[in-house]
C-alpha positions as CSV (number, residue, x, y, z in Angstrom):
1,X,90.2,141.6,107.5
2,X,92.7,142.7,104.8
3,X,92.1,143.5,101.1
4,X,95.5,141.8,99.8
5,X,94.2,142.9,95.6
6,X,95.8,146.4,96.2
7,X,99.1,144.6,97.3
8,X,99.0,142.5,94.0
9,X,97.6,144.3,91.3
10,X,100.6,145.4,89.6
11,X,101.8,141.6,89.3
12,X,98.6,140.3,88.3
13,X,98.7,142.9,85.8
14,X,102.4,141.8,84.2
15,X,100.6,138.3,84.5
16,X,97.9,139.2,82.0
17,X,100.7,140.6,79.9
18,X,102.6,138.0,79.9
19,X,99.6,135.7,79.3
20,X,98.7,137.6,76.4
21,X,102.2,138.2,75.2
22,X,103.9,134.7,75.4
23,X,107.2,136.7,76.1
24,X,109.3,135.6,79.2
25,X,108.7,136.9,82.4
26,X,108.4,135.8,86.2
27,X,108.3,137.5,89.3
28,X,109.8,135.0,91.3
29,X,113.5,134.6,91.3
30,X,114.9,131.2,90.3
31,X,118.6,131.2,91.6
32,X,118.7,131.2,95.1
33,X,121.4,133.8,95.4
34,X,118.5,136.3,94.6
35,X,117.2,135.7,97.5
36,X,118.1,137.5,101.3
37,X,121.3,136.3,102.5
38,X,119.5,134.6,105.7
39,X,116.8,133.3,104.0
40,X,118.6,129.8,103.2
41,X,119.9,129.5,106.9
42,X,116.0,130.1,108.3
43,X,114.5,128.0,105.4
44,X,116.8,124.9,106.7
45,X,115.9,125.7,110.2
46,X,112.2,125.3,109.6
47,X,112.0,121.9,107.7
48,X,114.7,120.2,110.3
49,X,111.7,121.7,113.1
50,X,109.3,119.5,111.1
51,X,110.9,116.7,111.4
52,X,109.4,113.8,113.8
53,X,106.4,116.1,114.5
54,X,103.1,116.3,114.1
55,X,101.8,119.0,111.3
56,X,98.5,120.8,113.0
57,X,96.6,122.9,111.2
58,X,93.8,125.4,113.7
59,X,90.3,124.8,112.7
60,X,91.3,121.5,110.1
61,X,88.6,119.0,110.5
62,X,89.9,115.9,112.1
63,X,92.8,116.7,114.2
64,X,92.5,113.7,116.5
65,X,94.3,111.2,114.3
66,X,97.1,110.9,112.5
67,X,98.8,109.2,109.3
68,X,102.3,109.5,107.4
69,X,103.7,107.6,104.9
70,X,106.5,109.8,103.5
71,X,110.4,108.8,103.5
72,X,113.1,110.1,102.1
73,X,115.2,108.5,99.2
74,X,118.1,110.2,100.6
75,X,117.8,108.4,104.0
76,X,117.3,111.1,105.7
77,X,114.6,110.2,108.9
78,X,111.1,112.2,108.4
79,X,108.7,110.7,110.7
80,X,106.6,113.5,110.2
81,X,102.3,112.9,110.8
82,X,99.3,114.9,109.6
83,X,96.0,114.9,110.0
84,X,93.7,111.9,109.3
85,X,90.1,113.3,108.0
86,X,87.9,111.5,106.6
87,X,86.3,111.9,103.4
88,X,83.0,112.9,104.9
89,X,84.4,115.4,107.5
90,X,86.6,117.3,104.5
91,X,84.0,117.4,102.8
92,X,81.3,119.0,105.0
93,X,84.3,121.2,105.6
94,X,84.7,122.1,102.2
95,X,81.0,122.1,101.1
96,X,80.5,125.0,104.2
97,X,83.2,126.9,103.2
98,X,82.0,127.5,99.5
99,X,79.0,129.9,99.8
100,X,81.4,132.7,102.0
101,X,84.2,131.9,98.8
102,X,82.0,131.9,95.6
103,X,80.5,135.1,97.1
104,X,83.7,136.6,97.0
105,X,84.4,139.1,94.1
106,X,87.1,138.1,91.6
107,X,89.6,140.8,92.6
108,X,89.3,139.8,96.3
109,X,90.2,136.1,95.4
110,X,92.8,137.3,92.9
111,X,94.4,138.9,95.8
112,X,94.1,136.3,98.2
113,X,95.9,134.2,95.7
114,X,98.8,136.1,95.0
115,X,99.4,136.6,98.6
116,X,99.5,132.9,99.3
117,X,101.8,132.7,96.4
118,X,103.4,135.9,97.6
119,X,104.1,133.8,101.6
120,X,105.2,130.9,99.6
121,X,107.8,132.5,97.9
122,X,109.0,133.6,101.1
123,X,109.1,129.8,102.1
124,X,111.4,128.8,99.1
125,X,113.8,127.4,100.7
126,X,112.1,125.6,103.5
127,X,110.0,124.2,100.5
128,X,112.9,123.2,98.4
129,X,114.0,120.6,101.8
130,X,111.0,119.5,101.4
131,X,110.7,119.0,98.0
132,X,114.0,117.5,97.8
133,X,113.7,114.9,100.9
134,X,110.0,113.2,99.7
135,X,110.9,113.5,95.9
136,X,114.8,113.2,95.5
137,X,115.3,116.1,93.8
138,X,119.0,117.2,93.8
139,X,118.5,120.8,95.9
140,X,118.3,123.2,92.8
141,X,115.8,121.6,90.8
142,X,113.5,121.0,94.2
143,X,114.4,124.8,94.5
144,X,113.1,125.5,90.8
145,X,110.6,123.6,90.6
146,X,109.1,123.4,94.0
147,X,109.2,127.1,94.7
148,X,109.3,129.9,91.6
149,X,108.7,127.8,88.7
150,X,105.9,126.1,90.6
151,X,104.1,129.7,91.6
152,X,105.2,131.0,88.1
153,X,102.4,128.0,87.3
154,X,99.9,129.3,89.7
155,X,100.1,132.5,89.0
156,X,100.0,132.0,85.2
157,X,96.3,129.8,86.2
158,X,95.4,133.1,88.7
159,X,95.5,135.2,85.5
160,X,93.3,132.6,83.0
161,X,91.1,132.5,85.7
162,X,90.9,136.2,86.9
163,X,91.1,136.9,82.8
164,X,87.8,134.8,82.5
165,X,85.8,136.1,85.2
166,X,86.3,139.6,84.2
167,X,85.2,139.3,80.4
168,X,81.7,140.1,81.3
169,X,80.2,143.9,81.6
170,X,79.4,144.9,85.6
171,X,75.6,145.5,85.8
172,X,74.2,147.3,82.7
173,X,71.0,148.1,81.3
174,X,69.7,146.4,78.4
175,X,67.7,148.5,75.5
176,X,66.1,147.1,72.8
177,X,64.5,149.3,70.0
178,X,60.2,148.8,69.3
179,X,60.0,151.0,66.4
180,X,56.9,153.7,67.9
181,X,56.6,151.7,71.0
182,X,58.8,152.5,73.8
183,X,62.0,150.8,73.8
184,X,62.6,147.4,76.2
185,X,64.2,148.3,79.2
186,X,66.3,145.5,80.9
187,X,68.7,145.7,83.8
188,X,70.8,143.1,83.9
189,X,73.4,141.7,85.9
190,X,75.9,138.5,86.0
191,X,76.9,136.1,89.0
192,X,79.5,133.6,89.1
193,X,78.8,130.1,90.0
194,X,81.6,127.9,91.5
195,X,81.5,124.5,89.8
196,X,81.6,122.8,93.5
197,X,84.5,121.4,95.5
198,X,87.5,120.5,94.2
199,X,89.9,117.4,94.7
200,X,93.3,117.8,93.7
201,X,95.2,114.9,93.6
202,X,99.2,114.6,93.9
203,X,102.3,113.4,92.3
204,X,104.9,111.7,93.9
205,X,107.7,113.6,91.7
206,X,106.3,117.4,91.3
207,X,104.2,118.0,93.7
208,X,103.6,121.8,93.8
209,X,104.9,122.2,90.0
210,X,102.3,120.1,88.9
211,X,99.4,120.9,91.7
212,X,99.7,124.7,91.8
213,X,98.3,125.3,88.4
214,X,94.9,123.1,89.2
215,X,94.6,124.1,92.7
216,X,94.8,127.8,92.1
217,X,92.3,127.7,88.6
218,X,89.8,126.1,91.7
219,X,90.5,128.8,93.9
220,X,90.4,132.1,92.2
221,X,87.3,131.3,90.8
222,X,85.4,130.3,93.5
223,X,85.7,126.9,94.3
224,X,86.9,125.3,97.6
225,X,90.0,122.9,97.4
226,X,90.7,119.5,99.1
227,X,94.4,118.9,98.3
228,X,95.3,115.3,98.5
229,X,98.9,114.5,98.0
230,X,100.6,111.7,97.1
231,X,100.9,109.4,100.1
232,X,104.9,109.3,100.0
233,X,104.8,113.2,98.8
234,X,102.7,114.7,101.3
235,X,104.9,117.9,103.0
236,X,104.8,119.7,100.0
237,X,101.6,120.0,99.7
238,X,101.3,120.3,103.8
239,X,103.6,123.5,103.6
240,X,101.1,125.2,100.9
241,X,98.2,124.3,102.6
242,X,99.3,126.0,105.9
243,X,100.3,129.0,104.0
244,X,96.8,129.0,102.3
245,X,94.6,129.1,105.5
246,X,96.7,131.5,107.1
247,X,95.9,134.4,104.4
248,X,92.5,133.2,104.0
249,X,92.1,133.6,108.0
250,X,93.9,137.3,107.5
251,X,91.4,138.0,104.5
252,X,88.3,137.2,107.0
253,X,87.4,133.8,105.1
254,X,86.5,130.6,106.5
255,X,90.4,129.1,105.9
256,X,88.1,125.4,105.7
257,X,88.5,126.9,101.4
258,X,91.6,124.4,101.4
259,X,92.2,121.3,103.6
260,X,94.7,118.6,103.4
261,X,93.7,115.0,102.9
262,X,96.3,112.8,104.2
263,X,96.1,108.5,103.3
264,X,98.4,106.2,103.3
265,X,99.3,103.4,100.4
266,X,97.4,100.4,102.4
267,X,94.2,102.3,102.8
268,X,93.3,105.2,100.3
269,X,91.1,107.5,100.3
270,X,90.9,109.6,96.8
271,X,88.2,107.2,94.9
272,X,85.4,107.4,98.1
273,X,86.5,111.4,98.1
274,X,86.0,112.3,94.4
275,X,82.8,110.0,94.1
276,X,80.9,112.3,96.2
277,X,78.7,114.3,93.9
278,X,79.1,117.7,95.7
279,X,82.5,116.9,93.9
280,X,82.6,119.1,90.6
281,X,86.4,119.0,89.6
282,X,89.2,116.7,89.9
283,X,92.8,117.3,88.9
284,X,95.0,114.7,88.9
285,X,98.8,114.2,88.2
286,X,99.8,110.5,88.1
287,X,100.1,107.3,86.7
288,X,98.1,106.3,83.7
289,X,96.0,103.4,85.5
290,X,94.4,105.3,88.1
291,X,94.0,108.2,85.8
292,X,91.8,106.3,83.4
293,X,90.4,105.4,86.2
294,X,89.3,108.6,86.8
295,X,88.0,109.4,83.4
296,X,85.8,106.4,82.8
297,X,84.0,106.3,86.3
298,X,83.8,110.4,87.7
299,X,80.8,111.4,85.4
300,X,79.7,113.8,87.8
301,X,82.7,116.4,87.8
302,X,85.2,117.9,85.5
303,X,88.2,115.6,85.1
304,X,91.7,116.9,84.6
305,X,94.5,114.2,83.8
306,X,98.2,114.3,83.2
307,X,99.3,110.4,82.6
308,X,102.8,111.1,81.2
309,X,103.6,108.4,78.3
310,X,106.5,107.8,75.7
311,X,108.2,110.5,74.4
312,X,110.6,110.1,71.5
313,X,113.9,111.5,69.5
314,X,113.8,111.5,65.6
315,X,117.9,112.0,64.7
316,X,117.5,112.6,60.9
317,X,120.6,115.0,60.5
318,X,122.9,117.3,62.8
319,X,125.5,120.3,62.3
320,X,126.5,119.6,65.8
321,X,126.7,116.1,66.7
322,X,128.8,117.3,70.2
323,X,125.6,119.5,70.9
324,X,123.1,117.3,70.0
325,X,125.2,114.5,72.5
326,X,125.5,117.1,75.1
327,X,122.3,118.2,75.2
328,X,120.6,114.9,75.2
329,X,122.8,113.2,77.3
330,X,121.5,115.9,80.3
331,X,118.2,115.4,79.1
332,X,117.8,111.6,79.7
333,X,119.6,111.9,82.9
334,X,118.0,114.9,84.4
335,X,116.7,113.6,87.7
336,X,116.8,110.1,86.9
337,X,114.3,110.3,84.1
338,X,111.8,110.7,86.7
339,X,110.3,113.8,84.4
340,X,106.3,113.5,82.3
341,X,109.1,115.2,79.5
342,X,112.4,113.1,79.8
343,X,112.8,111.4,76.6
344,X,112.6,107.8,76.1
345,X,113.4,106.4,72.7
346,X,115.2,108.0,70.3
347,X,114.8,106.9,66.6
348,X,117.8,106.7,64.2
349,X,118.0,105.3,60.5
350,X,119.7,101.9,60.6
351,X,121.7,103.6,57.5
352,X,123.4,106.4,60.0
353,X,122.5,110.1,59.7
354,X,124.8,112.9,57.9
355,X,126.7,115.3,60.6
356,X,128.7,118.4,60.1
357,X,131.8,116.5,60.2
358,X,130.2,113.7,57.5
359,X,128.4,110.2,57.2
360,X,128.0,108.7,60.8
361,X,126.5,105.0,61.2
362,X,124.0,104.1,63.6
363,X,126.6,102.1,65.9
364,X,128.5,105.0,66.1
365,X,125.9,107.3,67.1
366,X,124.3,105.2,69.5
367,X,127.9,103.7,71.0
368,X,128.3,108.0,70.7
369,X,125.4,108.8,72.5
370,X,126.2,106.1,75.5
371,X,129.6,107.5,76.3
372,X,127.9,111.3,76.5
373,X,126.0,109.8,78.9
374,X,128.7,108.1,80.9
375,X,131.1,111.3,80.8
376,X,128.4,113.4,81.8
377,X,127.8,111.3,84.9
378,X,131.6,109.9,85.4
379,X,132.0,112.2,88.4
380,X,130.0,111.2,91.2
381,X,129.2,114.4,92.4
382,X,128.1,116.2,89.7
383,X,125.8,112.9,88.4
384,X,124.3,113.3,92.7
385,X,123.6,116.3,91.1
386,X,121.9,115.6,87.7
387,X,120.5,112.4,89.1
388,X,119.0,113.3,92.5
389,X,118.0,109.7,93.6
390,X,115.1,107.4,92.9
391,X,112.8,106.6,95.6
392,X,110.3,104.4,94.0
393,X,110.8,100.5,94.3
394,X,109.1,100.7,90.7
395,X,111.5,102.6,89.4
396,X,114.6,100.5,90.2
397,X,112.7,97.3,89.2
398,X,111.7,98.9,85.5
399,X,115.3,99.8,85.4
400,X,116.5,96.0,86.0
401,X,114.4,94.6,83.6
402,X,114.9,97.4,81.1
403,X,117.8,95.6,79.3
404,X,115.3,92.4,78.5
405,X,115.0,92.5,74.5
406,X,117.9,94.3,73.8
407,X,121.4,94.8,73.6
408,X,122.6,96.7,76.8
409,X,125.0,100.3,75.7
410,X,125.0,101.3,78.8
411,X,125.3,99.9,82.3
412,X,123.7,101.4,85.0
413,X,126.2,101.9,88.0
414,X,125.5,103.4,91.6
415,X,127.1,106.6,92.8
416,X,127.2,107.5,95.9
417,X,126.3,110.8,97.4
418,X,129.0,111.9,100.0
419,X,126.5,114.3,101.8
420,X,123.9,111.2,101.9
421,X,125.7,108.1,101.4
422,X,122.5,106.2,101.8
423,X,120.5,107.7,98.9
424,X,119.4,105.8,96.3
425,X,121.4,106.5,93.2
426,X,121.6,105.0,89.7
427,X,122.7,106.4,85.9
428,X,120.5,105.4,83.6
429,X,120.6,102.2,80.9
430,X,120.8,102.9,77.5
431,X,119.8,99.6,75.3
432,X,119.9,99.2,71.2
433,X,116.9,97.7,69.8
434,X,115.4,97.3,66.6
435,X,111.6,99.2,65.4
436,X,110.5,95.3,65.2
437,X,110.5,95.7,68.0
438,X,108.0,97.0,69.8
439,X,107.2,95.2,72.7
440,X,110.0,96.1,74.4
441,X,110.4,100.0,74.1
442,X,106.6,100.8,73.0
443,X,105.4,101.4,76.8
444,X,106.7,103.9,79.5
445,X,109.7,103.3,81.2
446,X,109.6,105.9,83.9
447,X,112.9,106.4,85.0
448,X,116.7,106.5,84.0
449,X,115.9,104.3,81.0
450,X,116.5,104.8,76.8
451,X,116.2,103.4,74.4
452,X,118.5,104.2,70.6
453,X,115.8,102.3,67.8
454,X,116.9,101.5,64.9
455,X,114.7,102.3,61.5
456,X,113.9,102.3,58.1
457,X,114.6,106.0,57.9
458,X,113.5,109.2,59.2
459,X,109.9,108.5,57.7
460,X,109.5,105.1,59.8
461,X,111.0,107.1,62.9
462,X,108.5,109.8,62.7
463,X,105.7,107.1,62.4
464,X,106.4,104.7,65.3
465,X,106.7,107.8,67.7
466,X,103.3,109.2,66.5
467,X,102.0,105.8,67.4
468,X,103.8,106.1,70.9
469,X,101.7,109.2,71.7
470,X,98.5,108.4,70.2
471,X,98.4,105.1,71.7
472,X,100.6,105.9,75.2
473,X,100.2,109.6,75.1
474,X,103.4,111.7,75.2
475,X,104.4,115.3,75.9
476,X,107.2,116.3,73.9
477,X,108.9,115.7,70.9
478,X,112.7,116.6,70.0
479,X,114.0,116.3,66.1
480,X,116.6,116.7,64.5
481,X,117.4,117.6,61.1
482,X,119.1,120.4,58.8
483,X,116.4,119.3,56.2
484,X,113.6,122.2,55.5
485,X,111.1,119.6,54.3
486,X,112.2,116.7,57.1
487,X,111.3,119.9,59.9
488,X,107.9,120.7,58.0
489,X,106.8,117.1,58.0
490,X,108.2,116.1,61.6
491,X,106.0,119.2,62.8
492,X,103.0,118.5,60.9
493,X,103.2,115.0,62.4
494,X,104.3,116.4,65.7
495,X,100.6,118.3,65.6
496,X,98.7,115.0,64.3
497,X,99.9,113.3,67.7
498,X,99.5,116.4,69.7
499,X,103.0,116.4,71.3
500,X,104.7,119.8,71.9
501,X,108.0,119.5,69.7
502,X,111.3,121.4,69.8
503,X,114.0,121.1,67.0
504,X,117.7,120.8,67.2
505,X,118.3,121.5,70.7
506,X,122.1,122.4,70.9
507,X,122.3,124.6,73.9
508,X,121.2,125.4,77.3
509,X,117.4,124.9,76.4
510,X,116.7,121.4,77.0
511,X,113.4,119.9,76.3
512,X,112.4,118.4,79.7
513,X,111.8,122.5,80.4
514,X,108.3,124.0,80.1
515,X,108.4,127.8,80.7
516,X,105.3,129.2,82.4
517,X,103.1,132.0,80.5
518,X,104.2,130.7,77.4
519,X,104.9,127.5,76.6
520,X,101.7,125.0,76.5
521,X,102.6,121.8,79.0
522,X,100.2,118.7,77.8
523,X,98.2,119.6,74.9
524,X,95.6,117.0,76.1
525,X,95.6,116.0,72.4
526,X,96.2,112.6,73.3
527,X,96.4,109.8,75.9
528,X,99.2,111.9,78.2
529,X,96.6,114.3,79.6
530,X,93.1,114.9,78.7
531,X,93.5,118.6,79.2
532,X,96.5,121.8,78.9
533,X,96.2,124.6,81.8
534,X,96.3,126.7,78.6
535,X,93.1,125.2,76.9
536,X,90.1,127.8,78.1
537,X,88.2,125.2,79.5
538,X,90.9,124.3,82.1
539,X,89.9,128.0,83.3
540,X,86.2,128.0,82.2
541,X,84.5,124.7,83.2
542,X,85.3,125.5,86.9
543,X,82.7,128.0,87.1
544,X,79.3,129.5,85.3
545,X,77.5,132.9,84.4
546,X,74.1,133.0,85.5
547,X,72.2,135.8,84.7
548,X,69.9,138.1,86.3
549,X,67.3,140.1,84.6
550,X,65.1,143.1,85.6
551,X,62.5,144.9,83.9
552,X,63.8,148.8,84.1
């Protein structure tokens, strides 16, 4: 049995810090040349052993069975099976585990924490095949975001959740003054409640980067986790599962504190699992239908949601038109659009804007912004790249309907990726449309689509895309304008639609980037999410103080 807090305490430490702080910091290295020299050549070896196998699990409930449903956009065979448990067995599983767990203290489930986190670092690369092959993720951004930027975000809910549990005094003695009588004596003491189990439902697109955060606020504070990935996403999730039970076996706990629940698309299982009422948290990544879902009907548990929605451009004024091209251009195109923060629609006066270099109309700046777009992809390996490839059949029909209503800038074309000439590749559509209207680019239109609306001014721009987020939800805002009083009113109205915005991104920053222990992803200040992992009662709600007193 092995006390894994000593190991950790230093990082959970710069955690808090950084938590506290805002400033940049991460303990896991994002360029995979940091890494040990062999470490990519073992990393590749694992995931090719996984394919066409079964994925076993010792002790997991319901070994007999199996389902899969994954396949990769790249074309790349899979044929890998898990696990088929049903919602009953996991949890019974789950609902045994928890006394052992929620006795634990916080510094022993700290630990335990950052030593699965710790083991999955160590797994980077065999998780970025992963990530890459169920997702289609180009490789560097299933490295980034499946392995250190995704444990960057369960560390950062570690610390909230370690930070919470240890705000309380250990055992004290209460004394309360009578005047001549003797003083009241009280010894008191606090224990820490788990909430109950908790279901963690997957994306299809991020499945650790946007699962870690939930799953670890669960664990270090006492509740056991059923992870249930996405039913075309599941290895991911498989990979940090099996790293999970294998420290909790090494730290003497039942390893039954996470378990995988596998389904498949024709017979699901995540409504019959989170109406159970020993369920007492959900978390849930996904589309905006089953989300709601979620919200209206699970009254008996906390509810976490992150639905995505429409997020928008203002284009008031530039300095640097060639950045402001450059920089969204990559933006829009990043993985096919397939990002909760990819913009969609980006508002421009129908009079033009001013630049640096003088008046520019609006067919110039959109006809501008489509050829960015089509240089920056022009060479098909560098657009593999940017673009990854799409695996939905969603996805691809959105993007063929996505030029009804409007007049088409941009084509999209297929590129072909020489290392996997089957993958599923397209740039995105661009199409000109006019703030009338609405029907056409006031929903989302996840994937490689934009849209270049043309308004009133920057006042009518400003109000359409608060009534994107407040009646779609949406994550971020970017505007721009070398106007003092334009910025103070775009963020004032940036904060009325609670939507995170950034202002005249030029550089290397690009919006579709959230940077863990200080910036604050979904504000849950609108229909995108109904909650931030920096709000306190992400942290909070999954537990409660109960106290004990004792006359001294």
């Amino acid at each position: 049995m092995t006390d894994f807090y000593p190991r950790h305490q230093a990082t959970l430490e710069r955690a808090l810090e950084a938590i506290s702080t805002r400033r940049y910091w991460s303990p896991y290295p994002e360029s995979p040349r940091s890494y040990p020299e062999e470490m990519p050549t073992q990393g590749d070896a694992a995931f090719e052993a996984r394919r066409g196998r079964s994925f076993e699990f010792d002790g997991h409930p319901g070994q007999g069975t199996t389902a899969g449903d994954e396949s990769s956009p790249y074309g790349l065979a899979l044929a890998i099976t898990y696990p088929q448990v049903t919602p009953a067995e996991l949890l019974d599983a789950a609902a045994t585990a928890l006394p052992g767990w929620s006795a634990a203290s916080p510094q022993q489930r700290a630990g335990i924490c950052l030593e699965i986190l710790h083991r999955l670092s160590r797994r980077s690369f065999e998780m970025a095949h992963a990530v890459m092959q169920t997702t289609g993720q180009a490789f560097l951004m299933a490295f980034q975001a499946g392995g250190p930027h995704a444990l960057d975000r369960g560390l950062e809910a570690v610390a909230y959740g370690y930070r919470e549990l240890t705000r309380l005094p250990g055992p004290m003695r209460w004394e309360k003054p009578q005047g001549k009588r003797d003083p009241l004596l009280v010894d008191k003491h606090w224990r820490i409640r788990p909430r109950g189990v908790a279901v963690a439902i997957g994306v299809s697109t991020f499945p650790t980067w946007n699962g870690y955060p939930g799953i670890f606020a669960s664990l270090v504070t006492g509740n056991p986790v059923i992870v249930k990935p996405h039913p075309a996403t599941v290895l991911p999730l498989a990979l940090f599962v099996e790293t999970a039970r294998a420290v909790l076996t090494d730290a003497g706990h039942e390893p039954n504190v996470v378990t995988l629940a596998v389904d498949t698309a024709a017979e699901p299982i995540a409504k019959e699992l989170v109406m159970d009422r020993r369920v007492g948290i959900v978390d849930y990544t996904g589309g905006p239908e089953f989300g709601t879902w979620l919200e209206d009907n699970v009254r008996h548990a906390l509810v976490f949601t992150e639905k995505a929605g429409v997020n928008s451009v203002v284009v008031d004024s530039t300095d640097d038109l060639k950045g402001l091209y450059r920089n969204l251009s990559v933006s829009m195109s990043l993985f096919s659009g397939q990002m909760c923060t990819t913009p969609q629609n980006v508002f421009v006066p129908a009079g033009g804007i001013e630049t640096g270099d003088g008046h520019l109309s609006f067919d110039d700046f959109a006809t501008g912004l489509a050829a960015a777009i089509e240089g920056l992809l022009s060479d098909d390996g560098r657009a593999g790249d940017l673009l990854g490839a799409i695996k939905a059949e969603g996805t691809l029909r959105r993007l063929d309907r996505s030029g009804d209503g409007g007049t088409t800038l941009l084509e999209p074309r297929t590129v072909t990726n020489p290392t996997f000439p089957d993958a599923v590749i397209r740039t995105p559509r661009l199409v000109r449309v006019d703030a009338a209207d609405q029907a056409v680019y006031m929903r989302e239109m996840f994937g490689p689509v934009g849209y270049v609306v043309a308004t009133e001014g920057t006042a009518e721009s400003l109000e359409l895309a608060g009534t994107a987020a407040r009646d779609h939800g949406a994550i971020t805002w970017l505007v721009y304008t070398t106007d003092d009083e334009v910025r103070a009113r775009a963020e004032d109205a940036a904060v009325d639609a609670g939507v995170a915005v950034a202002f005249n991104l030029t550089g290397g920053l690009f919006v579709n980037q959230t940077a863990a222990f200080s910036d604050f992803h979904v504000t849950g200040a609108n229909p995108a999410g109904n909650a931030s992992l920096t709000d306190p009662a992400f942290v909070a709600g999954r537990f409660r103080v109960v106290g004990v007193r004792t006359p001294a």
